[in-house]
C-alpha positions as CSV (number, residue, x, y, z in Angstrom):
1,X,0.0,0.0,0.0
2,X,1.3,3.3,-1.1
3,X,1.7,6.0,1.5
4,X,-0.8,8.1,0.0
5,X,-3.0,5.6,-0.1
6,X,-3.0,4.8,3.4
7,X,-2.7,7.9,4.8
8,X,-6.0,8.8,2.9
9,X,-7.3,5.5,4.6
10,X,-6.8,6.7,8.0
11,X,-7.6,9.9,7.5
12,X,-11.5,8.4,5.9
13,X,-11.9,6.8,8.8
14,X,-11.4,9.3,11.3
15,X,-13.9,11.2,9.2
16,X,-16.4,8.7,9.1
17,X,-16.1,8.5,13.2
18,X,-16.5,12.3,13.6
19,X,-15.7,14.9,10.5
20,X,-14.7,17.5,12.6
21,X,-11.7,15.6,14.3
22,X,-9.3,15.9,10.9
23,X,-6.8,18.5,11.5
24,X,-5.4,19.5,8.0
25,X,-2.2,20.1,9.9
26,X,-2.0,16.4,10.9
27,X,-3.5,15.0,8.0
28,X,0.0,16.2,5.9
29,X,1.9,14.9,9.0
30,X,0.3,11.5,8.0
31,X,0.6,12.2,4.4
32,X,4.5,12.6,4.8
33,X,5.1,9.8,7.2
34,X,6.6,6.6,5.5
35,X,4.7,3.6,4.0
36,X,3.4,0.3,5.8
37,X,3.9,0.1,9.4
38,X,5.2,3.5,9.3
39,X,1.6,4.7,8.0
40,X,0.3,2.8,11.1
41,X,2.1,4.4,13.7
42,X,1.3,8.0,12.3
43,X,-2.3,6.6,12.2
44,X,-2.3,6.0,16.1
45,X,-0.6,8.9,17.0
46,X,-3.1,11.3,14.7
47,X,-6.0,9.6,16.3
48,X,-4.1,10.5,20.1
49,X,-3.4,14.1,19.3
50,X,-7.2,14.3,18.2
51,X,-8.4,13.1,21.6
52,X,-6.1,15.2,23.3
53,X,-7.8,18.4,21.1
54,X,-11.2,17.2,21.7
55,X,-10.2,16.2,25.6
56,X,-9.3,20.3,26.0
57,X,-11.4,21.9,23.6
58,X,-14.3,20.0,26.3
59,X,-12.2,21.7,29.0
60,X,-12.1,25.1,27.2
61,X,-15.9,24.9,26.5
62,X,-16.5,24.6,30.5
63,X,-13.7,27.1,32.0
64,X,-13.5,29.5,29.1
65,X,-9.3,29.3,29.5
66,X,-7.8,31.4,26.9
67,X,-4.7,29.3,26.1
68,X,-6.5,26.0,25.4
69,X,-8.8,27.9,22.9
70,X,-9.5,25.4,19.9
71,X,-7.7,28.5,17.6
72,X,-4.3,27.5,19.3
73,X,-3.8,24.3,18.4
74,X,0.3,24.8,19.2
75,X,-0.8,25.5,23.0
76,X,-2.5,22.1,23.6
77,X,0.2,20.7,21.8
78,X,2.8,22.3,24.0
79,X,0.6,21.3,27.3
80,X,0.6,17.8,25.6
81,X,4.0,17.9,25.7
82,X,4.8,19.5,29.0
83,X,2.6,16.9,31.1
84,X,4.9,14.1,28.9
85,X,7.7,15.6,30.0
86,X,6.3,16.4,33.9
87,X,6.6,12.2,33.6
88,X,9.5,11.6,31.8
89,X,11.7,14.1,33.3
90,X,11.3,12.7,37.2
91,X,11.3,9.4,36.3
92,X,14.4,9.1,34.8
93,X,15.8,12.1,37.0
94,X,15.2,10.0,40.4
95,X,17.5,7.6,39.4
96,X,20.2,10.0,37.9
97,X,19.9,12.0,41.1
98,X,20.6,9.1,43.9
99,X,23.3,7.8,41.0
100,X,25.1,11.7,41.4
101,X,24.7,12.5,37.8
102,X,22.4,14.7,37.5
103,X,24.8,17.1,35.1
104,X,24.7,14.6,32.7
105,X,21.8,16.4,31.3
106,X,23.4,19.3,30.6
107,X,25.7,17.1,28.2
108,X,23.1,15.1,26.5
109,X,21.5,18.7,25.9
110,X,24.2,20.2,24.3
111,X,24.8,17.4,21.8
112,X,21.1,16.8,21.7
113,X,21.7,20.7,20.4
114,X,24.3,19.5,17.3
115,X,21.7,16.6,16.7
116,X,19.6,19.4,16.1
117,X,21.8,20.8,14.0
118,X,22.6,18.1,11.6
119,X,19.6,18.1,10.8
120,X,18.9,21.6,9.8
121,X,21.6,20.7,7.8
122,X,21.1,18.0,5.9
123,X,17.9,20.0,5.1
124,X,19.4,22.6,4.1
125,X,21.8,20.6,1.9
126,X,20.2,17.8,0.8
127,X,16.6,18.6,0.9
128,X,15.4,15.5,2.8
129,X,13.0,17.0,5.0
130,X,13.8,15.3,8.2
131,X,12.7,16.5,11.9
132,X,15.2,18.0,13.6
133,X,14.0,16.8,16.8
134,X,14.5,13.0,15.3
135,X,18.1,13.4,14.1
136,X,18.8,15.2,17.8
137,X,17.2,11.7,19.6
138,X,19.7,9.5,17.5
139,X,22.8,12.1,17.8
140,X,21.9,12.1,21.2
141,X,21.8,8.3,22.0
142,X,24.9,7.9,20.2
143,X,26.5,10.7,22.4
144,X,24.9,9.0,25.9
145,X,26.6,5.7,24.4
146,X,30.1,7.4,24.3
147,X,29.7,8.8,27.8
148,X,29.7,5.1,28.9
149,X,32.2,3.7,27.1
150,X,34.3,6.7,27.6
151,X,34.2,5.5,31.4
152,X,34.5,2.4,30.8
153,X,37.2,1.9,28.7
154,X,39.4,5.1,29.8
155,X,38.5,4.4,33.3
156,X,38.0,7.7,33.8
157,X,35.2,9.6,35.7
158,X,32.0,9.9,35.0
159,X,32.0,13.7,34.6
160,X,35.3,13.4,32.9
161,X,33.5,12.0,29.8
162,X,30.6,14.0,30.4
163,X,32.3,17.5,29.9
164,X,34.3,15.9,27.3
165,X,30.9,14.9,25.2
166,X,29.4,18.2,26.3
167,X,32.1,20.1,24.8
168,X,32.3,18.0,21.5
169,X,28.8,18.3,21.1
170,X,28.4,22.0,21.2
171,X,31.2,22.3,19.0
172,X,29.8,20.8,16.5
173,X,26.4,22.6,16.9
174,X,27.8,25.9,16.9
175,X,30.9,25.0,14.2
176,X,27.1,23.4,11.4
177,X,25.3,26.4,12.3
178,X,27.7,28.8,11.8
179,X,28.4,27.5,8.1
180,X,24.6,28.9,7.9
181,X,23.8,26.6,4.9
182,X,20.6,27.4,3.7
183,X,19.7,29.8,6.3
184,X,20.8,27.2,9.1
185,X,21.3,30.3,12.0
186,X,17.4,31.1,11.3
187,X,15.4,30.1,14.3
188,X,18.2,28.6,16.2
189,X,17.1,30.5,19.4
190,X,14.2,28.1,19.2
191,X,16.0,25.0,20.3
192,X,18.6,27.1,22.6
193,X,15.1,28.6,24.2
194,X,12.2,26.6,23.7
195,X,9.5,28.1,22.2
196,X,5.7,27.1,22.9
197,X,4.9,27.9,19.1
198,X,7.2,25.9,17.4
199,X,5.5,22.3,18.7
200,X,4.7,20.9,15.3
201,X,2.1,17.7,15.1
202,X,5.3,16.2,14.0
203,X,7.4,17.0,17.0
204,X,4.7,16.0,19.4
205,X,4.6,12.6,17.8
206,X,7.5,11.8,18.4
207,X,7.6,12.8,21.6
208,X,4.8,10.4,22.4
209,X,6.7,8.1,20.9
210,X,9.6,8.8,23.3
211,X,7.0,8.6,26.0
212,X,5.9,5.3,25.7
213,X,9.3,4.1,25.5
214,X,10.8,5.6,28.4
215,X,7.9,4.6,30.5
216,X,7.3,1.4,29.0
217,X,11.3,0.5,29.4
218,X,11.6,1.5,33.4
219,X,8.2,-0.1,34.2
220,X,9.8,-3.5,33.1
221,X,13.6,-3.1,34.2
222,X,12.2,-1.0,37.5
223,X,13.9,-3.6,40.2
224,X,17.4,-4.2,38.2
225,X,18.1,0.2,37.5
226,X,16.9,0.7,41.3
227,X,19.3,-2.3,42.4
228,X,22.1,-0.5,39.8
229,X,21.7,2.8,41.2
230,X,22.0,2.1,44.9
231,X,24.4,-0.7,44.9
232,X,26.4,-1.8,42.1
233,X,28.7,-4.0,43.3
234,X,26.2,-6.1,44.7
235,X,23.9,-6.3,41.7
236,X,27.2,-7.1,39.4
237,X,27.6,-9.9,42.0
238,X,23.9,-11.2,41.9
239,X,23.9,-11.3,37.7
240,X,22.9,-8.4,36.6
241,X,25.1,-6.9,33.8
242,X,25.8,-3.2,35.5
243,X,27.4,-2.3,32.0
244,X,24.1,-3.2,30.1
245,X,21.5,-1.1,32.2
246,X,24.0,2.2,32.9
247,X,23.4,2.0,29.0
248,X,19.9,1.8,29.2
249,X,19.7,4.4,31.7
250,X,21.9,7.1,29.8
251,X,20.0,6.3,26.3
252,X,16.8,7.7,28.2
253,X,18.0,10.3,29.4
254,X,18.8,11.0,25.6
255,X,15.3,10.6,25.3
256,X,14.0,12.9,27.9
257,X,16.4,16.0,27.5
258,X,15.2,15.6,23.5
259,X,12.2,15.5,24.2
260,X,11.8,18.1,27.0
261,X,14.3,20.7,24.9
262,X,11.0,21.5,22.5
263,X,9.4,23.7,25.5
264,X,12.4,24.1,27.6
265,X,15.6,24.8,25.2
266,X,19.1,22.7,25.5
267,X,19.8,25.5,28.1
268,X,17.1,25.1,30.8
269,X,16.3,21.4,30.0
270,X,18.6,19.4,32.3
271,X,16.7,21.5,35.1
272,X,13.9,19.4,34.9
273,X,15.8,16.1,35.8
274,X,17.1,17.0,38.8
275,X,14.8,19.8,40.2
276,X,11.7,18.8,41.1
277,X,13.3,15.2,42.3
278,X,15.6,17.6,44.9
279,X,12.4,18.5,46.0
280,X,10.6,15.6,46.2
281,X,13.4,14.3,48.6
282,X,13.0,16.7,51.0
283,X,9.4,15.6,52.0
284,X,9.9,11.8,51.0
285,X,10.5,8.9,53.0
286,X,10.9,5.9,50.6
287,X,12.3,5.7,46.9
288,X,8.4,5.0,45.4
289,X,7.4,7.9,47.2
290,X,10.0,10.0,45.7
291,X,9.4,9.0,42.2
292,X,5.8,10.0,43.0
293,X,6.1,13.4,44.9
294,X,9.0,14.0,42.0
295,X,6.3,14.0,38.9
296,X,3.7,15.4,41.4
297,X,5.6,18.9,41.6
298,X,7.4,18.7,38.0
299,X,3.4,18.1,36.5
300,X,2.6,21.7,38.8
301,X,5.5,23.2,37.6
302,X,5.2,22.8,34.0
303,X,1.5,23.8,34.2
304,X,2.0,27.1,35.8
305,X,5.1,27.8,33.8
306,X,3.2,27.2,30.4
307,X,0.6,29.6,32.0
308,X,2.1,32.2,33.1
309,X,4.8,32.4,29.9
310,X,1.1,32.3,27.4
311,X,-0.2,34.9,29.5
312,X,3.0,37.4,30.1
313,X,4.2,36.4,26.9
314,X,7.6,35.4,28.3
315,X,10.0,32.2,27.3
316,X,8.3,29.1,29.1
317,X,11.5,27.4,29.8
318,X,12.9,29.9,32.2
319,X,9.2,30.1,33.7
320,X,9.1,26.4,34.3
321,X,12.3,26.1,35.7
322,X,11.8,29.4,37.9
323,X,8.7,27.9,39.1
324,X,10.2,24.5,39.6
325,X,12.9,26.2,42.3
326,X,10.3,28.1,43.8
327,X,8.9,24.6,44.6
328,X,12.0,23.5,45.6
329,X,12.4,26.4,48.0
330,X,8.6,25.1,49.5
331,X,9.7,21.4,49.5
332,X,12.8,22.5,52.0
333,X,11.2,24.3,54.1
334,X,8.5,21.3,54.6
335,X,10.9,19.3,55.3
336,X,12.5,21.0,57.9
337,X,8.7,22.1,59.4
338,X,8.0,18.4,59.6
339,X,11.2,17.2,61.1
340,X,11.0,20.3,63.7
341,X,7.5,18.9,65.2
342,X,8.9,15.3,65.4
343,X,8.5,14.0,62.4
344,X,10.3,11.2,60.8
345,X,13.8,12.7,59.3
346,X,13.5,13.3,56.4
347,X,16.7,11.6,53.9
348,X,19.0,13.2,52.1
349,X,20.2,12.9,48.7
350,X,22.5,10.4,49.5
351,X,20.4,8.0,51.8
352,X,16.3,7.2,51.0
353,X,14.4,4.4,52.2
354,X,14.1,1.8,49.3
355,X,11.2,-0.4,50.0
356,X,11.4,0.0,53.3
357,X,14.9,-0.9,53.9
358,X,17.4,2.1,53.9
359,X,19.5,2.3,51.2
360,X,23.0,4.8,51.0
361,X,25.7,6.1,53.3
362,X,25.2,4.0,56.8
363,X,26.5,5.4,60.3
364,X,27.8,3.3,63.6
365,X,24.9,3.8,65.1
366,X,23.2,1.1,62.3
């Protein structure tokens, strides 16, 4: 089946279940997609981004809210996107956080940056229409692989092979941009920024994409990245391959910053996975509970920064992550309130209760 001839498959019966649910804007997002399964996928995820306009334009029709007006179709994408990211972001960042790397999004953001710009170049110069945002995931995985092996085959530290990936990265960014090929330095301040009007259908697709994998991949190696983060030695003696899941873990952080740098720009985007998880520990008493409290407060702060950048007309990424430490700032101060009347202690960063058994630095008195 051609890809035409699917897409206008798809797009027939989406009619026939409700007319007014075909987005012309998504229909050439189907239309562009590739044939067979391809056609499939960008069938399903035309159909989700449909519910999620017909999910808020019900919203807008009860509260009236300006920003989720059916008009501004790039503001329910970008809300679409910021609750993904509310998820994603904490739930890799929990682990990264209790593992002491939580700069390593700041790396994966700057190459996740020249990702970004190899594709605006092979646009520019070969004309073959790819996303930006899907040649920044691969550049970026690639780059989260090479912080590994860097460590492990160098033996240096992890930071070590961090800065030196950050720096290459950027490098090339700036060194593709600056050829301006095409007009590459138009727009740029897009991905450095974020920008709420630049969330394409095709850019929150694959983001739901990136969704499902990240959350689908820690819901089934949960146990064996919580054993790998808190005790590595003893996981490397029970079986588990240590090497294979600090793999898995850096490749979704790939994921996440790529994803999250849409509304929050390579700049800000790290924020987000270590933030709202600092908070979360303050008022947390097991690792569950973390994770939980952790999307809790990066879900508020995402909202309220979207809201109050649409509505002051400011960059959302530096609201987000303004908001996010203003939570932070609350989060201390509860912890210290509830440990003042008696409380249980609240842990640290370097010692939480995992499952009921504490996990981290131990004292004599254990």
């Amino acid at each position: 089946m051609s890809t035409d001839v699917a897409a206008t498959s798809v797009l027939t019966l989406l009619a026939t279940i409700d007319p007014s649910v075909v987005d012309p804007s998504l229909a050439v997002l189907l239309q562009s997609g590739p044939g067979g399964v391809g056609d499939l996928v960008f069938g399903v995820l035309l159909w989700l981004l449909e519910q999620w306009y017909w999910l808020l334009d019900w919203v807008y029709y009860f509260t009236g809210l300006e920003m989720i007006d059916p008009r501004y179709r790039y503001m329910q994408r970008a809300i679409l996107v910021g609750l993904c990211v509310g998820v994603m972001a904490p739930l890799i960042g929990t682990f990264l956080v209790h593992r002491q790397l939580a700069l390593i999004g700041d790396a994966l953001a700057h190459t996740g940056f020249a990702g970004v710009a190899v594709g605006l170049f092979l646009n520019a110069v070969l004309d073959l229409g790819v996303s930006p945002y899907l040649t920044a995931v691969i550049v970026a995985m690639i780059a989260a692989l090479f912080i590994e092996l860097i460590s492990e085959v160098t033996d240096a530290y992890n930071d070590v092979s961090m800065a030196i990936v950050l720096s290459t990265g950027f490098a090339l960014g700036t060194t593709l941009i600056s050829l301006n090929a095409g007009g590459l330095a138009v727009g740029v301040n897009q991905f450095l920024f974020g920008n709420l009007s630049t969330v394409s259908p095709q850019s929150a697709a694959i983001l739901l994409v990136l969704f499902a994998v990240i959350v689908g991949t820690v819901a089934l190696t949960r146990n064996q990245l919580l054993y790998v983060t808190f005790d590595e030695t003893a996981a490397a003696v029970s079986g588990i391959s240590v090497n294979w899941y600090n793999r898995v873990m850096v490749m979704l952080t790939a994921m996440v910053v790529v994803g999250a740098m849409q509304i929050m720009g390579v700049i800000l985007v790290a924020a987000m996975l270590v933030v709202p998880v600092a908070g979360a520990t303050q008022v947390s008493r097991s690792f569950s509970e973390s994770l939980l409290v952790s999307v809790v407060l990066a879900e508020l702060a995402v909202l309220l920064g979207i809201a109050v950048a649409y509505y002051a007309g400011v960059t959302a990424g530096g609201v987000i992550v303004l908001v996010a430490v203003g939570i932070y700032v609350c989060a201390v101060v509860a912890g210290k309130v509830q440990s003042a009347r008696g409380g249980q202690v609240t842990p640290d960063m370097g010692s939480i209760d995992v499952e009921g058994r504490d996990v981290g630095p131990t004292t004599d008195d254990d």
